[in-house]
N, CA, C and O of each residue as an XYZ file, in Angstrom:
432
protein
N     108.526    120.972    171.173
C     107.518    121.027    170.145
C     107.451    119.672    169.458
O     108.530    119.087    169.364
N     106.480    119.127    169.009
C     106.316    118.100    168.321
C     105.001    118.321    167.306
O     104.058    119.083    167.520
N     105.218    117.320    165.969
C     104.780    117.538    165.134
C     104.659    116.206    164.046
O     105.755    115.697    163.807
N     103.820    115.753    163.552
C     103.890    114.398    162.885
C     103.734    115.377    161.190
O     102.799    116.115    160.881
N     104.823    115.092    160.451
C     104.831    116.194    159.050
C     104.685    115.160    157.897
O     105.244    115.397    156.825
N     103.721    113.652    158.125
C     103.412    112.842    157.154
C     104.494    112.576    156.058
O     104.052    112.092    155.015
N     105.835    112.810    156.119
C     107.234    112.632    155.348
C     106.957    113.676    154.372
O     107.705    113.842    153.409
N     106.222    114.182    154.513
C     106.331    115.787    153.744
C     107.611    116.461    154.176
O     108.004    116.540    155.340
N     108.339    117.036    152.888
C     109.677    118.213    153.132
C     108.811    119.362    153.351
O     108.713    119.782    154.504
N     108.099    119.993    152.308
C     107.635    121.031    152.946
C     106.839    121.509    154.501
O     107.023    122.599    155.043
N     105.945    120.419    155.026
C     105.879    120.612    156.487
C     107.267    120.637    157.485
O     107.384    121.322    158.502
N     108.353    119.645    156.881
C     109.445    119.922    157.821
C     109.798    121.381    157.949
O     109.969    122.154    158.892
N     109.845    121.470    156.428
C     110.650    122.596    156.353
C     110.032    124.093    157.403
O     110.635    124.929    158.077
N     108.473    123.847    157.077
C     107.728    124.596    157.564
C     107.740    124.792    158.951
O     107.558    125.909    159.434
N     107.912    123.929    159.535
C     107.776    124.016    161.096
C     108.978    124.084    161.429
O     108.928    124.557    162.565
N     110.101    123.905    161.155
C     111.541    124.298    161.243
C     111.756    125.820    161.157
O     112.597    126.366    161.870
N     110.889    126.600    160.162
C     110.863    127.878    159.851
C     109.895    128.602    161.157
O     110.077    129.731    161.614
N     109.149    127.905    161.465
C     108.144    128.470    162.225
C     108.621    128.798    163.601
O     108.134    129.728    164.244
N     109.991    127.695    164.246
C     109.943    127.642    165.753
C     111.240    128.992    165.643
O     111.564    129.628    166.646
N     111.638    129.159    164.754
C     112.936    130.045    164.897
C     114.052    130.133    165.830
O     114.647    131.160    166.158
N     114.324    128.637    166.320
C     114.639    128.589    167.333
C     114.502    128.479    168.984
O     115.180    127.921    169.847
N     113.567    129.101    169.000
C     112.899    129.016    170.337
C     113.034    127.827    171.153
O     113.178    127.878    172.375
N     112.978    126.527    170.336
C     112.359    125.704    171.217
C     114.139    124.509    171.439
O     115.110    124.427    170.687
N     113.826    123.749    172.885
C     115.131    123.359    172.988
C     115.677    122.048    172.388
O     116.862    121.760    172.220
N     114.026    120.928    171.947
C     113.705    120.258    171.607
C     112.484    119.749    170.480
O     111.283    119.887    170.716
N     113.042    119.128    169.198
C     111.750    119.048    168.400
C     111.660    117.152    168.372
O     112.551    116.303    168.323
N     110.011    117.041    168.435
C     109.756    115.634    168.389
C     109.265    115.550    167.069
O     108.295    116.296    166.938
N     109.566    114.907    165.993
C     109.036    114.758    164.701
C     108.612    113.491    164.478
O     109.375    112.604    164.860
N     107.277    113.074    163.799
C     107.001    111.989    163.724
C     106.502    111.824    162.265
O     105.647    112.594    161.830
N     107.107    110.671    161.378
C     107.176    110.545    160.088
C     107.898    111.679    159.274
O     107.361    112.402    158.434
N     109.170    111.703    159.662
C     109.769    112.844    159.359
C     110.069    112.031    157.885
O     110.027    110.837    157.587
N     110.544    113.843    156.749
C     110.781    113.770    155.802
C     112.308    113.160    155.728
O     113.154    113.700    156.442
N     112.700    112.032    154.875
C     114.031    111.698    154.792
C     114.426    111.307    153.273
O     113.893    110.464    152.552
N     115.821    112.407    152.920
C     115.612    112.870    151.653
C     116.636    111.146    150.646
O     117.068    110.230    151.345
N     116.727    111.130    149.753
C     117.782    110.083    149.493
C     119.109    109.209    149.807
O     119.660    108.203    149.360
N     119.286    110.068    150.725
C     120.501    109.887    151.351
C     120.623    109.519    152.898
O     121.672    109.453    153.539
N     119.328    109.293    153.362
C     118.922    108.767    154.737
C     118.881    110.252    155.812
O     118.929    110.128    157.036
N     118.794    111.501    155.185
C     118.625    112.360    155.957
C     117.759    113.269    155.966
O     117.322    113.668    154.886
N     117.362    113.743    157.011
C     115.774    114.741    157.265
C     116.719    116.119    156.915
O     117.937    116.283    156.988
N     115.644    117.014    156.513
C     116.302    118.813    156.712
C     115.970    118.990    158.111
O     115.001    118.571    158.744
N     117.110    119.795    158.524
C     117.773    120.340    159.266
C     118.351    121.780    159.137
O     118.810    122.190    158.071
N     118.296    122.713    160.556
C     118.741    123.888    160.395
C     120.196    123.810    161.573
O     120.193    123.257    162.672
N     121.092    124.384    161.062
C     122.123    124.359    161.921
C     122.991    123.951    163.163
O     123.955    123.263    163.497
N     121.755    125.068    163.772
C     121.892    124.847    165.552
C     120.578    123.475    166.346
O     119.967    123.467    167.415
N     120.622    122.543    165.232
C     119.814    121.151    165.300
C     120.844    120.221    165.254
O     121.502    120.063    164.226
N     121.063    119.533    166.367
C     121.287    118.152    166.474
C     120.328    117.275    166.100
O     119.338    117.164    166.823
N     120.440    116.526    164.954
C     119.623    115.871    164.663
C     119.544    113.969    165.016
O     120.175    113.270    164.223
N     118.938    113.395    165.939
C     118.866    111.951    166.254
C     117.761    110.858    165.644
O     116.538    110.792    165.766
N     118.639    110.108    165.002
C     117.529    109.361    164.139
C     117.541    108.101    165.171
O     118.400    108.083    166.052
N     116.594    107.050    165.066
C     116.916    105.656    166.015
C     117.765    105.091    165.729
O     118.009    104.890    164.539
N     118.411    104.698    166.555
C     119.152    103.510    166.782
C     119.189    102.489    165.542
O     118.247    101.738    165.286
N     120.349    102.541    164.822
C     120.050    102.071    163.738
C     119.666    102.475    162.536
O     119.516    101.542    161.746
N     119.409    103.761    162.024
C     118.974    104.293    161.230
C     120.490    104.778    160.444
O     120.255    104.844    159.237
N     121.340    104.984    160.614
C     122.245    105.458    159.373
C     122.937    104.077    159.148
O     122.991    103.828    157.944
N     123.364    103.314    159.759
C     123.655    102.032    159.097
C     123.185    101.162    158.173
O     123.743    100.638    157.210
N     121.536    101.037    158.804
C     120.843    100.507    157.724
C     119.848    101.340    156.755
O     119.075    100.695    156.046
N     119.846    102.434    156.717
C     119.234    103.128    155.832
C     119.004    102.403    153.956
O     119.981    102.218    153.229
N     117.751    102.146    153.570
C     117.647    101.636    152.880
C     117.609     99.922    152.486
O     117.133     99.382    151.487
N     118.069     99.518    153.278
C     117.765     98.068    153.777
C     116.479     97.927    153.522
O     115.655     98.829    153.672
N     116.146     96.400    152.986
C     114.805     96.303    152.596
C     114.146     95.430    153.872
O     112.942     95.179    153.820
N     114.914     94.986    154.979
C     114.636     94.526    155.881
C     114.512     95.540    157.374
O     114.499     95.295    158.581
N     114.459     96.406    156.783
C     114.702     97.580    158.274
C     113.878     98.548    157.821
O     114.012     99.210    156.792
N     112.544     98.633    159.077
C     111.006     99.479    158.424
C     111.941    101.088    158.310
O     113.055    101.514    158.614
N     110.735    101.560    157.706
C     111.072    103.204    157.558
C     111.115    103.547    158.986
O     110.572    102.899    159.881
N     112.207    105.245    159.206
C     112.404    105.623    160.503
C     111.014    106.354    160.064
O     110.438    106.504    158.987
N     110.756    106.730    161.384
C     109.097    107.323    161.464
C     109.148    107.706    162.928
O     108.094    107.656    163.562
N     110.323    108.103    163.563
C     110.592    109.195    164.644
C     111.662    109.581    164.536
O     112.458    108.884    163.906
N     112.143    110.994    165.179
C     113.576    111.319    165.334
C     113.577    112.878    166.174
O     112.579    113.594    166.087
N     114.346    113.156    166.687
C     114.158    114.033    167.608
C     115.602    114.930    167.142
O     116.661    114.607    166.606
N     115.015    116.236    167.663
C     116.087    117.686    167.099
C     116.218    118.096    168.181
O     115.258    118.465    168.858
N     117.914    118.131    168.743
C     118.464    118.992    170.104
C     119.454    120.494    169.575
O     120.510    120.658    168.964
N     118.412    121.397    170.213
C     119.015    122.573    170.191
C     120.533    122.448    170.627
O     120.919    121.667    171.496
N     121.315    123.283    169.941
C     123.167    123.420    170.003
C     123.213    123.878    171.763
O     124.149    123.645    172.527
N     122.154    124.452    172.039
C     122.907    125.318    173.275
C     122.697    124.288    174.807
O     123.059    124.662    175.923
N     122.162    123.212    174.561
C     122.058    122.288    175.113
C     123.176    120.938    175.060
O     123.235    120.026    174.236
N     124.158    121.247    176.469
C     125.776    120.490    175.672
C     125.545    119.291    175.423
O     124.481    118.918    175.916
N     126.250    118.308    174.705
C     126.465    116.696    174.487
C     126.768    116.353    175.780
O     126.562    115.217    176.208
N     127.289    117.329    176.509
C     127.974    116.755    177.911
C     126.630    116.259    178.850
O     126.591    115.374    179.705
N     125.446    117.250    178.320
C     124.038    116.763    179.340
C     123.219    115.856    179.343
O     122.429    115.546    180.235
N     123.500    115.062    177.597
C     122.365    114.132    176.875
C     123.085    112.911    176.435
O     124.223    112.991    175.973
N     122.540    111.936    176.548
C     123.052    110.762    175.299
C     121.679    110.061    174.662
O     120.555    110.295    175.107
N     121.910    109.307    173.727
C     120.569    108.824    172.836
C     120.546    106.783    173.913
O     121.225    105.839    174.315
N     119.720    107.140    173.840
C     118.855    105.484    174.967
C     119.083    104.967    173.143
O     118.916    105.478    172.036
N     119.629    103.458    173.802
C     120.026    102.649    172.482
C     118.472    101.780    172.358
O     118.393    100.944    173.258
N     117.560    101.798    171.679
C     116.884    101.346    171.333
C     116.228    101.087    169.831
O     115.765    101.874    169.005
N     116.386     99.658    169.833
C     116.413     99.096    168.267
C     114.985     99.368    167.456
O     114.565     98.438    166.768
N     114.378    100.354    167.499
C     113.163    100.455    166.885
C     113.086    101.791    165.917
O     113.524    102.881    166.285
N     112.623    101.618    164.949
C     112.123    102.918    163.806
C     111.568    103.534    164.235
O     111.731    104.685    163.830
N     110.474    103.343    165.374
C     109.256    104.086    165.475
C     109.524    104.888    166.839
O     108.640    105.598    167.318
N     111.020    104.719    167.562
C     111.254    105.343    169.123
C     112.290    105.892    168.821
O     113.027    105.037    168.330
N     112.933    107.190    168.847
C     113.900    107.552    169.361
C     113.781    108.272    171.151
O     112.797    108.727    171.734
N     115.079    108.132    171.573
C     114.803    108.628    173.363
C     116.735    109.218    173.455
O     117.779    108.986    172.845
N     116.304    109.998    174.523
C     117.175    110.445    175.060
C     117.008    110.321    176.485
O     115.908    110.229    177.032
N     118.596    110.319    177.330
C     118.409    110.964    178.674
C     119.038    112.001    178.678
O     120.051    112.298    178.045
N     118.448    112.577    179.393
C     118.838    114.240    179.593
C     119.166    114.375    181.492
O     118.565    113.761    182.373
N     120.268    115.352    181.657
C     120.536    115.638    182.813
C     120.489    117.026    183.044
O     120.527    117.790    182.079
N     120.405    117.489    184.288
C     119.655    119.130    184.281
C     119.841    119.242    186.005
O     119.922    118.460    186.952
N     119.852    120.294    185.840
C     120.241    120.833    187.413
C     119.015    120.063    188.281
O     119.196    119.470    189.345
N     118.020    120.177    187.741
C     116.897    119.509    188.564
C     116.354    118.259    188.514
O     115.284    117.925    189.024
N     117.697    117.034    187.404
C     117.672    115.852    188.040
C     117.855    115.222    186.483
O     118.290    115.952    185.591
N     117.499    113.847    186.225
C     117.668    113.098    184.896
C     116.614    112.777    184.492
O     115.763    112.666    185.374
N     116.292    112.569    183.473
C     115.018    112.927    182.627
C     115.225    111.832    181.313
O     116.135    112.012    180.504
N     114.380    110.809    181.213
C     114.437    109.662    180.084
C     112.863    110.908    178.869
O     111.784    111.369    179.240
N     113.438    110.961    177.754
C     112.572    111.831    176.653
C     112.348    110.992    175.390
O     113.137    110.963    174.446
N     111.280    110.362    175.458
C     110.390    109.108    174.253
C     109.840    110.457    173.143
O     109.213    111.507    173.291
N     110.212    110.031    172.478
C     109.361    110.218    170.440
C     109.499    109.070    170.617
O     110.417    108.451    171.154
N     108.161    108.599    169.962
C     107.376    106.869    169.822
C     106.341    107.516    168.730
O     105.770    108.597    168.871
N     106.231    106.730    167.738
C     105.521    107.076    166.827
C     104.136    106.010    166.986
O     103.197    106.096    166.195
């Protein structure tokens, strides 16, 4: 599922409420990020900000994150890692799966 929630909390929140889980992957674009350099989140969400985003959070030299991607729990760490790429506006993963490896772009 993907969704651009204009850094609105309440659309996060909203569409977080809406998928109930279902889905294995969320693409968010201009996600809400509260004072502390972090989006809401529900539990069974792995949440991936870019490359670079909790280190420099707040830096006046490092643009706003404005992608980030949510991996369902039931999907192991053992199958995914985050593609190191230095940009606000991309987070990526590769993903591995019985039916082969899979590179997954949020690009804002």
């Amino acid at each position: 599922m993907q969704l651009n929630t204009n850094k609105s909390d309440n659309a996060t929140h909203d569409f977080l409420k809406s998928d109930r889980g279902r889905a294995d992957m969320l693409a968010i674009q201009e996600p809400y990020i509260d004072s502390k350099g972090r989006t809401r989140a529900l539990p069974h969400l792995r949440v991936i900000y870019p490359t670079g985003h909790v280190e420099h959070f707040g830096s006046p030299t490092r643009p706003r994150t404005r992608s980030l991607m949510m991996i369902h729990t039931r999907i192991s760490t053992n199958n995914w890692t985050q593609l190191d790429i230095q940009c606000a506006d991309m987070t990526a993963i590769q993903l591995t799966t019985t039916s082969g490896t899979y590179r997954i772009f949020n690009i804002y």
